[in-house]
N, CA, C and O atoms as a Tripos MOL2 file, in Angstrom:
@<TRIPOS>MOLECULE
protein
  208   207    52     0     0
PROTEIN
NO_CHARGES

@<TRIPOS>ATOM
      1 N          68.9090  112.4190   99.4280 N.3       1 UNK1
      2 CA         68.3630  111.1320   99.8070 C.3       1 UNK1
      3 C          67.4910  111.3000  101.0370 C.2       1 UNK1
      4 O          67.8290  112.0920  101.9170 O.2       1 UNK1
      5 N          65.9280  110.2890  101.1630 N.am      2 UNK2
      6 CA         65.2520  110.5980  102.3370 C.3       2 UNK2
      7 C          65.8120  109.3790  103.1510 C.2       2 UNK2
      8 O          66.2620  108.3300  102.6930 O.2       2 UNK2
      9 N          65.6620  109.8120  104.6600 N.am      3 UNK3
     10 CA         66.0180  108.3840  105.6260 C.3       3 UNK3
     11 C          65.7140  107.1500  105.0030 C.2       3 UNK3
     12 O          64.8240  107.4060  104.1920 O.2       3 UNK3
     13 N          65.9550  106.0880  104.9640 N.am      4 UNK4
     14 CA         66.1110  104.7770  104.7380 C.3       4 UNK4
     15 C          65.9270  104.3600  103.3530 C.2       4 UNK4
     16 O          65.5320  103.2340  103.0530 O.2       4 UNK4
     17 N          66.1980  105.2190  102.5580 N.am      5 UNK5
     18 CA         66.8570  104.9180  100.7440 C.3       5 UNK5
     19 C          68.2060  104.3460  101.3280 C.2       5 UNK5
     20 O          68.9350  104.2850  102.3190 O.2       5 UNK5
     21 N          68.0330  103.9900  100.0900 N.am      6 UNK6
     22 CA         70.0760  103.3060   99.8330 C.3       6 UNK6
     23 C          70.2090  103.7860   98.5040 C.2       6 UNK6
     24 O          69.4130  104.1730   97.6490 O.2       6 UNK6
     25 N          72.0930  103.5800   98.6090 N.am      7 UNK7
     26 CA         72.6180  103.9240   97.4490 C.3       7 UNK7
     27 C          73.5720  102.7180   97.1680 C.2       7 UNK7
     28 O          73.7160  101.8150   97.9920 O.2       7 UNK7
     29 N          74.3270  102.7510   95.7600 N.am      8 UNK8
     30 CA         74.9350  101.8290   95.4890 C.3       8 UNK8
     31 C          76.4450  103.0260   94.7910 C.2       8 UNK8
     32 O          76.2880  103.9030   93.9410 O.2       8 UNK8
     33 N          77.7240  102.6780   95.4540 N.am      9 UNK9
     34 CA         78.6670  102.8880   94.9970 C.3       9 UNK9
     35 C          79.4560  101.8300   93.6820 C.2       9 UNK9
     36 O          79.3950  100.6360   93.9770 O.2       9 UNK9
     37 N          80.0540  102.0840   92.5250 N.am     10 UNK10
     38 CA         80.1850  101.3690   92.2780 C.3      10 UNK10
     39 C          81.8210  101.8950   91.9490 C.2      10 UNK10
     40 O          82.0200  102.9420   91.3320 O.2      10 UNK10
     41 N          83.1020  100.9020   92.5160 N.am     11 UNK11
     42 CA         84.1770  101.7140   91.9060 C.3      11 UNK11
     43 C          85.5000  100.5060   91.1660 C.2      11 UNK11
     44 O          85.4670   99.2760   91.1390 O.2      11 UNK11
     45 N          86.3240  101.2450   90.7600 N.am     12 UNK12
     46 CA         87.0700  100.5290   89.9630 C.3      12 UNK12
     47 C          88.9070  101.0700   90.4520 C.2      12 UNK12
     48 O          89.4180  102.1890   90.4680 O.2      12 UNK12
     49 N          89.5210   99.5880   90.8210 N.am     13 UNK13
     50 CA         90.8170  100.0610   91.5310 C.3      13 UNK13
     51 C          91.6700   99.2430   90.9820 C.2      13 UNK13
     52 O          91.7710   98.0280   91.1580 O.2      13 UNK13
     53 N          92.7390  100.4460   89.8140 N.am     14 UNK14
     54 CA         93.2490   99.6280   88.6070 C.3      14 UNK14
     55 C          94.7140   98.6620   89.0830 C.2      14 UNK14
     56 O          95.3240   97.9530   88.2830 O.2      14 UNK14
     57 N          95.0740   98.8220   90.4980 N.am     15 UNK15
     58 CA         96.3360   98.1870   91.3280 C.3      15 UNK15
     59 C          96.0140   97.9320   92.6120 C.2      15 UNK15
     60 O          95.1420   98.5410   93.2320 O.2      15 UNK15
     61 N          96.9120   96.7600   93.1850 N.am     16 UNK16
     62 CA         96.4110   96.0640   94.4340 C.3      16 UNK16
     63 C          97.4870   97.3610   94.9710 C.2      16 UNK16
     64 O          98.5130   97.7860   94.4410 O.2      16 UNK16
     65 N          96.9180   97.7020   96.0060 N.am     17 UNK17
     66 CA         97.4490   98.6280   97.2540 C.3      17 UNK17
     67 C          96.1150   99.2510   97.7980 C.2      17 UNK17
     68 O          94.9710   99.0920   97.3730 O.2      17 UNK17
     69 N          96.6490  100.1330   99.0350 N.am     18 UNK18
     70 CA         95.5350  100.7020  100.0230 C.3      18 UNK18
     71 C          95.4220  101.9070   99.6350 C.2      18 UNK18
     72 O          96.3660  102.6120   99.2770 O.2      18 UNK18
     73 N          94.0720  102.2850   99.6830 N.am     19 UNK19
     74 CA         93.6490  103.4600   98.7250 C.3      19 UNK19
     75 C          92.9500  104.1800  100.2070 C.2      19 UNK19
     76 O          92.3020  103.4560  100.9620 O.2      19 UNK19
     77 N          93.1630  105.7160  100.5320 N.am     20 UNK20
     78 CA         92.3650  106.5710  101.2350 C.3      20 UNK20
     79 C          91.3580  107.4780  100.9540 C.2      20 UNK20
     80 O          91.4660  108.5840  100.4240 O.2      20 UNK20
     81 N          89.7850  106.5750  101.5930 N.am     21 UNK21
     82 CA         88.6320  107.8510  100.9560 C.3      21 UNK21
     83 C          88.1470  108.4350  101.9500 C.2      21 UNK21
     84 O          87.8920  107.8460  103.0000 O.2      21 UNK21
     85 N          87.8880  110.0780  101.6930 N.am     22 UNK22
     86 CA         87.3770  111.3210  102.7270 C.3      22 UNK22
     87 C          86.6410  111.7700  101.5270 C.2      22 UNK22
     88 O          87.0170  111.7450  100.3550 O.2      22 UNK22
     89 N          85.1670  112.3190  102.1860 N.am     23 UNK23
     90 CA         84.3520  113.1830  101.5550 C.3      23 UNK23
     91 C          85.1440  114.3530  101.3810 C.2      23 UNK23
     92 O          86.0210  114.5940  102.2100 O.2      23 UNK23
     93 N          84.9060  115.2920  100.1830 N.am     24 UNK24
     94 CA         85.6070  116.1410   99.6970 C.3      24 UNK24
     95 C          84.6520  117.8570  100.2260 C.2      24 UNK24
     96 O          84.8960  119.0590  100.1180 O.2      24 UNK24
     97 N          83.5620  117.0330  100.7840 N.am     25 UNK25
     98 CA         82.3640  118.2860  101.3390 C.3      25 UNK25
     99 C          83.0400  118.5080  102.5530 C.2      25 UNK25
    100 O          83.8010  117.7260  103.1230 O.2      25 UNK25
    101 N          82.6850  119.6940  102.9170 N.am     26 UNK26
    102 CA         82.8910  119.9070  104.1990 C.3      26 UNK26
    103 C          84.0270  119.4370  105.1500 C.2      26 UNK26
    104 O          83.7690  119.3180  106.3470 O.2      26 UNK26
    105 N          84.9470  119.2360  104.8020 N.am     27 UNK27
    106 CA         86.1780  118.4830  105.4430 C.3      27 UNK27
    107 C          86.4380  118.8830  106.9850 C.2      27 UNK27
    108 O          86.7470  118.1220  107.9020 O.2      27 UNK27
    109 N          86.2600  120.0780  107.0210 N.am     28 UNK28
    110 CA         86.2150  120.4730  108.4170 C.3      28 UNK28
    111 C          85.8120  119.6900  109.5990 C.2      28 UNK28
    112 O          86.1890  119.6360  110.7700 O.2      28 UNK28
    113 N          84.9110  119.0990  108.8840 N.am     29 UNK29
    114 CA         84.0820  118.6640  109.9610 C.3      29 UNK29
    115 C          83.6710  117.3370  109.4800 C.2      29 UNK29
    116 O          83.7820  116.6720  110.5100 O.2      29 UNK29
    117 N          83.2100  116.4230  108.4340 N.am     30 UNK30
    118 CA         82.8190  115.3700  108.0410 C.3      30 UNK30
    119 C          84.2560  114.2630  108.6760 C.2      30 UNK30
    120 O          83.9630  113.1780  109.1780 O.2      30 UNK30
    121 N          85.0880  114.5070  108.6170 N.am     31 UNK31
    122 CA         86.2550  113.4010  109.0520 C.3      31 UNK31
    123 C          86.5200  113.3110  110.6390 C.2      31 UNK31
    124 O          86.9540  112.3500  111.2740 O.2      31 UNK31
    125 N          86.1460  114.5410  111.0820 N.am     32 UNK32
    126 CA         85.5710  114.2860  112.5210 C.3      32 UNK32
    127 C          84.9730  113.5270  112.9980 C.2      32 UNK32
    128 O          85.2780  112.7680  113.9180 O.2      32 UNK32
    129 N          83.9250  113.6380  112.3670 N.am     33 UNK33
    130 CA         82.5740  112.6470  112.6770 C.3      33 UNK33
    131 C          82.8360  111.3790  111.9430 C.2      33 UNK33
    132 O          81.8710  110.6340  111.7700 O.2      33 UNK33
    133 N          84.2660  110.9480  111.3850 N.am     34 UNK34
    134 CA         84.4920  109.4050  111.3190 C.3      34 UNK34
    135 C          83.8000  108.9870  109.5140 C.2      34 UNK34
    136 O          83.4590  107.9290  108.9860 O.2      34 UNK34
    137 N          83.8420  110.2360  109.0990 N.am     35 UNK35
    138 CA         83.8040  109.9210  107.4250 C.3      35 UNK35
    139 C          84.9580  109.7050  106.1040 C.2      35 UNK35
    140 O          85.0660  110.1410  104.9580 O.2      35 UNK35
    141 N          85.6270  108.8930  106.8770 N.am     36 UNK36
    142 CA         86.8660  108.2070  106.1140 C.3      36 UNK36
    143 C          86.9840  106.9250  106.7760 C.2      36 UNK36
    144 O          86.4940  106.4470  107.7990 O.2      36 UNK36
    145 N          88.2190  106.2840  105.3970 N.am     37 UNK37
    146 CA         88.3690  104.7030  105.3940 C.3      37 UNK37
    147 C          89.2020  104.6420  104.2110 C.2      37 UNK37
    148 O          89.3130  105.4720  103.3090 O.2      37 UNK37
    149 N          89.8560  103.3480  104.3890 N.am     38 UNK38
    150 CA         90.8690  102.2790  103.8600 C.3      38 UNK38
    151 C          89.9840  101.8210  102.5590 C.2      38 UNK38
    152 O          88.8380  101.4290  102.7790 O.2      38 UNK38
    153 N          90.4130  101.8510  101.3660 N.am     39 UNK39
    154 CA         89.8850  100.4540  101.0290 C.3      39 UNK39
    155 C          91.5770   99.3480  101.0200 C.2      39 UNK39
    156 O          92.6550   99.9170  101.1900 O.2      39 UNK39
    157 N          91.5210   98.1860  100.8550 N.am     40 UNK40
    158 CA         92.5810   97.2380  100.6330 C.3      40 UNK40
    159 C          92.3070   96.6590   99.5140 C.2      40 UNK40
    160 O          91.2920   95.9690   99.4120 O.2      40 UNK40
    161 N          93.1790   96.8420   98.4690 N.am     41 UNK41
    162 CA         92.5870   96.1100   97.9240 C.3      41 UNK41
    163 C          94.0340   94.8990   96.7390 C.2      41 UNK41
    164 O          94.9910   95.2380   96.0420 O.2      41 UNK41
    165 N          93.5280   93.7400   97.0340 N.am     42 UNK42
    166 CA         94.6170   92.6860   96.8770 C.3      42 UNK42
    167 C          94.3230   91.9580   95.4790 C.2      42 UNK42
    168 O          93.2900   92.2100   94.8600 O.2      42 UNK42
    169 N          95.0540   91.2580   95.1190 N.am     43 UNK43
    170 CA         94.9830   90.7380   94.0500 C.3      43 UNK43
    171 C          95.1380   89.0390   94.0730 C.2      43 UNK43
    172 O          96.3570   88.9100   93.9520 O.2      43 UNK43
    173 N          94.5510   87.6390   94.1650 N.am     44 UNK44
    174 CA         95.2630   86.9770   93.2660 C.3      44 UNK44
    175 C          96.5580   86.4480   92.8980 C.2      44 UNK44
    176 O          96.8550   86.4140   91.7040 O.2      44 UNK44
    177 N          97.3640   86.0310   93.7800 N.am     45 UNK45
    178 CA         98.5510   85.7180   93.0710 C.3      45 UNK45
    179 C          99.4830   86.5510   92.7320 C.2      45 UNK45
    180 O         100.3150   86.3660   91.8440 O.2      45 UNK45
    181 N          99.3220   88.0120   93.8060 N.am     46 UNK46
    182 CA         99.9810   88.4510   93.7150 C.3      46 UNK46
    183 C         101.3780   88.5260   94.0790 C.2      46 UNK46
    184 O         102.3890   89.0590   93.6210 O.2      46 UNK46
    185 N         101.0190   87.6770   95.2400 N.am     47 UNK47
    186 CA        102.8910   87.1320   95.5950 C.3      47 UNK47
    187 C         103.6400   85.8680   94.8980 C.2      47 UNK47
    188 O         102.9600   85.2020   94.1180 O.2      47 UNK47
    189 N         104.5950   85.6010   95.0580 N.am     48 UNK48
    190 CA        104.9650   84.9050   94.4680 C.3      48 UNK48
    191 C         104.9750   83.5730   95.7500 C.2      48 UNK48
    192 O         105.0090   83.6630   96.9770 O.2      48 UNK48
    193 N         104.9200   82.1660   94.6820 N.am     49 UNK49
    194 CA        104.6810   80.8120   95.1220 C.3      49 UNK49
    195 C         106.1690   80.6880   96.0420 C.2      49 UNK49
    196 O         107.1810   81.3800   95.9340 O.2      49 UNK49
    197 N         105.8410   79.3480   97.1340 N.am     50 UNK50
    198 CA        106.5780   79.6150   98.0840 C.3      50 UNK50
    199 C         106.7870   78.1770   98.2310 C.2      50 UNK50
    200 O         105.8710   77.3560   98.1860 O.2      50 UNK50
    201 N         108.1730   77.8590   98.4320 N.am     51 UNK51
    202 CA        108.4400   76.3850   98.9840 C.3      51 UNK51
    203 C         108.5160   75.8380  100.3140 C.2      51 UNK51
    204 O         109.1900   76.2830  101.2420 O.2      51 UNK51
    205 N         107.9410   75.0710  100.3170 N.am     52 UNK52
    206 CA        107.4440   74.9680  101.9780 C.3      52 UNK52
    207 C         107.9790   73.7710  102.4100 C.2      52 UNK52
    208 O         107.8020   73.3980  103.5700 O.2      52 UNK52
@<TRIPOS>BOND
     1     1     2 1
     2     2     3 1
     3     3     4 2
     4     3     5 am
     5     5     6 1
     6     6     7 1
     7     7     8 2
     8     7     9 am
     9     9    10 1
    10    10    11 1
    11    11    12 2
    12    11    13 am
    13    13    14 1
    14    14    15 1
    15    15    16 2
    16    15    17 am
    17    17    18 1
    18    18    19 1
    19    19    20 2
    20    19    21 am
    21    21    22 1
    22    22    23 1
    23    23    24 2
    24    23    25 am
    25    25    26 1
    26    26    27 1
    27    27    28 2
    28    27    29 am
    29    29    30 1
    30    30    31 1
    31    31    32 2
    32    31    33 am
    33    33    34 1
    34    34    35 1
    35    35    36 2
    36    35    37 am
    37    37    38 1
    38    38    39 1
    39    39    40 2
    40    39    41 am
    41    41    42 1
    42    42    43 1
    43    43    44 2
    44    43    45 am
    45    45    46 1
    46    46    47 1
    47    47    48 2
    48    47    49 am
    49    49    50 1
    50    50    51 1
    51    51    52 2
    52    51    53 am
    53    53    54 1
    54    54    55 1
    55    55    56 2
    56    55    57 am
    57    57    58 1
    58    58    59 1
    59    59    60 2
    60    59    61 am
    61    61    62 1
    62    62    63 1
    63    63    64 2
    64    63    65 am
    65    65    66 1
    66    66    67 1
    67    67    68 2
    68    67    69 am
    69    69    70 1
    70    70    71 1
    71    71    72 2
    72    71    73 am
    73    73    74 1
    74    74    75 1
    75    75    76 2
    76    75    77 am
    77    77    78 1
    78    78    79 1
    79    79    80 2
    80    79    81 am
    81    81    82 1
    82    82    83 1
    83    83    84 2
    84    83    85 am
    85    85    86 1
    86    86    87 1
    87    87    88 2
    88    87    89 am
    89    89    90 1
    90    90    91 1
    91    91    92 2
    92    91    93 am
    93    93    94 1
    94    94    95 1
    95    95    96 2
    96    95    97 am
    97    97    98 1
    98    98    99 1
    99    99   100 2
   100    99   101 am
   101   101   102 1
   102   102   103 1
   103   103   104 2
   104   103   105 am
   105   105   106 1
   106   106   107 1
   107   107   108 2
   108   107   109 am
   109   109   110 1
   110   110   111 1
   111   111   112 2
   112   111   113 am
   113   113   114 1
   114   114   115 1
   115   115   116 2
   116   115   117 am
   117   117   118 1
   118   118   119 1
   119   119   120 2
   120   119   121 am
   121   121   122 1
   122   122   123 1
   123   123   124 2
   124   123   125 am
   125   125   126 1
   126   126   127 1
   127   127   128 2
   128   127   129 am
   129   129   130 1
   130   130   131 1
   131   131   132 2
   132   131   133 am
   133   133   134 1
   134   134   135 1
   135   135   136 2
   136   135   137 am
   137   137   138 1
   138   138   139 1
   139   139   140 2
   140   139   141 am
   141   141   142 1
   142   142   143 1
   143   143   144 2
   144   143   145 am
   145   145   146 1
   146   146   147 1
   147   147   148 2
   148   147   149 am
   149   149   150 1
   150   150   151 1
   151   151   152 2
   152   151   153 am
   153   153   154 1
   154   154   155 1
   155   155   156 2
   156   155   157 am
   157   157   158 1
   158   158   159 1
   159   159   160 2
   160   159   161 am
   161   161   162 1
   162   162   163 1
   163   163   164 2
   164   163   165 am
   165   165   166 1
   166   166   167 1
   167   167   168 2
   168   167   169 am
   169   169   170 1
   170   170   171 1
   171   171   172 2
   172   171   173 am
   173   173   174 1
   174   174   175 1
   175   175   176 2
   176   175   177 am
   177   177   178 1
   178   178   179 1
   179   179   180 2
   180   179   181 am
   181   181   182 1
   182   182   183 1
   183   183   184 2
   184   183   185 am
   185   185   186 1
   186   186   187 1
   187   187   188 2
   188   187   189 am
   189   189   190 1
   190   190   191 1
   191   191   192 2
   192   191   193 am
   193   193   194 1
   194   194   195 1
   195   195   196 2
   196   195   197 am
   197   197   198 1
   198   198   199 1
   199   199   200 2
   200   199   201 am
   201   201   202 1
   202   202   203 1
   203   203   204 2
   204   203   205 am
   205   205   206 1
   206   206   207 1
   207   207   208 2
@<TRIPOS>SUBSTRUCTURE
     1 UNK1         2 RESIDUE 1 A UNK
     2 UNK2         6 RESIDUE 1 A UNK
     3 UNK3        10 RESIDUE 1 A UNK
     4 UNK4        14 RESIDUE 1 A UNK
     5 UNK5        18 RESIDUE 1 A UNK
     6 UNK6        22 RESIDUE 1 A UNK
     7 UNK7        26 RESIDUE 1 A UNK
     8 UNK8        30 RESIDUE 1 A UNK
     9 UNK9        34 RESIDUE 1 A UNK
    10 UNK10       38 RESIDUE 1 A UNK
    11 UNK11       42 RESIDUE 1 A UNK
    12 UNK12       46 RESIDUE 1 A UNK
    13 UNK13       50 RESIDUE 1 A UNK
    14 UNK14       54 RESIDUE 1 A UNK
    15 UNK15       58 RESIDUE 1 A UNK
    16 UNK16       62 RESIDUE 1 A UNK
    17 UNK17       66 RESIDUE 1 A UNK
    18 UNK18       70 RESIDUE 1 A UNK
    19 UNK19       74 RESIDUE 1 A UNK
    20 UNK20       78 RESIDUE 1 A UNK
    21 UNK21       82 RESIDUE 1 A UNK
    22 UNK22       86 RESIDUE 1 A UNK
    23 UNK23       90 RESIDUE 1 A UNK
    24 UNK24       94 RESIDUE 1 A UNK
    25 UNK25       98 RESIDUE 1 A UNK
    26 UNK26      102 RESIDUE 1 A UNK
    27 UNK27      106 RESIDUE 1 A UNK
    28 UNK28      110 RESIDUE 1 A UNK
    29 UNK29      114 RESIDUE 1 A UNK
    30 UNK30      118 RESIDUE 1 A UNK
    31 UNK31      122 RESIDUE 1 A UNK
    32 UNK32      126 RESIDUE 1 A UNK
    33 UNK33      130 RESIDUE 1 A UNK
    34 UNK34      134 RESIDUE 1 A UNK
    35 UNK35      138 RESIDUE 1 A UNK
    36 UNK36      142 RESIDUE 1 A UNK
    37 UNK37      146 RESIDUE 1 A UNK
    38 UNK38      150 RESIDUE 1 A UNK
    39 UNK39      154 RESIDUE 1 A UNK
    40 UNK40      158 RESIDUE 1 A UNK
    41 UNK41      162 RESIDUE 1 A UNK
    42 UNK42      166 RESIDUE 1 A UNK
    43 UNK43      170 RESIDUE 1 A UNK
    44 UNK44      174 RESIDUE 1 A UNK
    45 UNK45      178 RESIDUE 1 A UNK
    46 UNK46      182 RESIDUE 1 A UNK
    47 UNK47      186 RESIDUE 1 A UNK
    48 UNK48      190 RESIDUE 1 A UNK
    49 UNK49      194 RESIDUE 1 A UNK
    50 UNK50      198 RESIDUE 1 A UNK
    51 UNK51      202 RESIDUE 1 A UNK
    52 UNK52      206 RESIDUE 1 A UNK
């Protein structure tokens, strides 16, 4: 990619829970420099209704 292209990720997360992504290049050194993250990802109704 040249400076100021974009890209588009597109992904698919078949259960609500927290998922951990790190580039798989260079690990040594890419997670150093702050190339990882969380996704969260929730669902909908996933808890159950509550009497209040």
């Amino acid at each position: 990619m040249q400076p100021g292209e974009i890209f588009e990720y597109k992904l698919n997360f078949p259960d609500a829970r927290i998922f951990w992504y790190h580039p798989h290049v260079r690990e040594d050194y890419t997670q150093e420099m702050g190339l990882y993250g969380n996704y969260h990802v929730t669902k909908d109704e996933y808890w159950n209704k509550v009497d209040g």
